[in-house]
C-alpha positions, -999 to 999 in steps of 0.1 A, spaced: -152 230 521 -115 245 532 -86 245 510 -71 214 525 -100 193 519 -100 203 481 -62 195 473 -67 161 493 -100 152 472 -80 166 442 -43 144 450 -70 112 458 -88 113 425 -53 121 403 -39 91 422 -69 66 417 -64 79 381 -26 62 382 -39 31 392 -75 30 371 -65 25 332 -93 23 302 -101 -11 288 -120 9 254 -112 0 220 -97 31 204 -99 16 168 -73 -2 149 -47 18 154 -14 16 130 0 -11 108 34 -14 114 37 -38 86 44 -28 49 61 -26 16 79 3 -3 93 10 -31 102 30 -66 77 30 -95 105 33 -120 88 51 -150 97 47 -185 102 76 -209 68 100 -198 69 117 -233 54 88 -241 30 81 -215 -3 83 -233 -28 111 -226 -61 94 -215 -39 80 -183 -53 98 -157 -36 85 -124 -14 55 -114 -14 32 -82 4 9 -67 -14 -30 -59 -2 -60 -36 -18 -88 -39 -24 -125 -20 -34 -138 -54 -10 -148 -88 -15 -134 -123 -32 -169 -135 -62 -164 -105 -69 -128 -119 -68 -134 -153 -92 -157 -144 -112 -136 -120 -112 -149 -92 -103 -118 -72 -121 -103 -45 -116 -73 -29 -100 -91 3 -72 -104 -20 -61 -68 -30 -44 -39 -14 -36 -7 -31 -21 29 -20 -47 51 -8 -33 83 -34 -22 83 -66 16 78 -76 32 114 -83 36 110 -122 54 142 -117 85 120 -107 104 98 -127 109 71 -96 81 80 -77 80 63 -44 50 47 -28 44 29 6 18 2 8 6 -5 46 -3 -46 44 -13 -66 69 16 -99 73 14 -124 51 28 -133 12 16 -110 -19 23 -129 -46 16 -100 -70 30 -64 -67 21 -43 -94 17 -6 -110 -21 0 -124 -36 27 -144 -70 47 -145 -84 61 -178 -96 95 -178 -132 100 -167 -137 64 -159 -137 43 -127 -102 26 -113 -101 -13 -129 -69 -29 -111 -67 -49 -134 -51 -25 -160 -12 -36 -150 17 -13 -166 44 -28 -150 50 -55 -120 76 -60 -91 100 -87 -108 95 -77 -144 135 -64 -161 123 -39 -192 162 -44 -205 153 -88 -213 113 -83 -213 112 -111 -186 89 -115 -156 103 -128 -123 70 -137 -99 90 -138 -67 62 -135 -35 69 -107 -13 69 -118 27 56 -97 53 66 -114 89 68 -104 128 104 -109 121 106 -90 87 72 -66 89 88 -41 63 96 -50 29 116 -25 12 131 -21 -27 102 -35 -42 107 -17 -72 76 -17 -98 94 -12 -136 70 -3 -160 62 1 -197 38 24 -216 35 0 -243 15 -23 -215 -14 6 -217 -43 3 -239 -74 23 -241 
């Protein structure tokens, strides 16, 4: 086979290539929808010492359904690494799929035991200065896909072995 015939086979099958796209799945690709924040850590002298690691939670549920367990894992979210406790505002991003988290919240894991999300330290809406809790959902739309200053404030005197 000449030259000639090799660079026209070749431009032929670059330009069918043009023209030809792949209809595979290439997985789930990125979420372009999520919610950051500050974990605003109190005082860490007085963090105590069988916390081990801290996370950040969103949740599609309120305090009254965990608290009476009704949770499952489809209702929960939570940041794939631990919070730098190394910081004082350590900041987290939490990819979520759109909808309304009606619970964002700072959890704790004891040394040498398994994470429980249920061990809350300190919640988005909660003011340390009037001890109050403010439950206000946050809302992930097409229009709004990022939610951003969702500060967690939190309080060592919330853990307990």
């Amino acid at each position: 086979m000449s030259y000639f015939r090799k660079y026209i086979l070749l431009f032929v099958v670059v330009t069918a290539g043009f023209f030809v796209h792949c209809e595979i799945d290439h997985g789930l690709g990125l979420m372009k929808s999520e919610i950051r924040g500050r974990v605003i850590l109190p005082d860490m002298s007085k963090r105590p010492d069988y916390v081990e690691s801290v996370r950040v939670i969103a949740t599609t549920k309120n305090l009254q359904d965990l608290q009476d367990g009704e949770l499952t894992l489809s209702d929960v979210l939570f940041t794939n690494t631990a919070i730098d406790l190394g910081k004082e505002k350590p900041v987290y991003d939490l990819s979520a799929p759109l909808g309304t988290y009606k619970l964002i919240a700072a959890v704790w894991k004891k040394r040498g035991k398994p994470w429980d999300y249920t061990r809350f330290f300190g919640f988005y809406g909660f003011d340390p200065e009037t001890f109050k809790f403010d439950f206000s959902p946050v809302v992930l739309t097409e229009e709004q896909p990022v939610a951003k200053n969702i500060d967690i404030y939190c309080d060592w005197s919330f853990v307990s072995p």
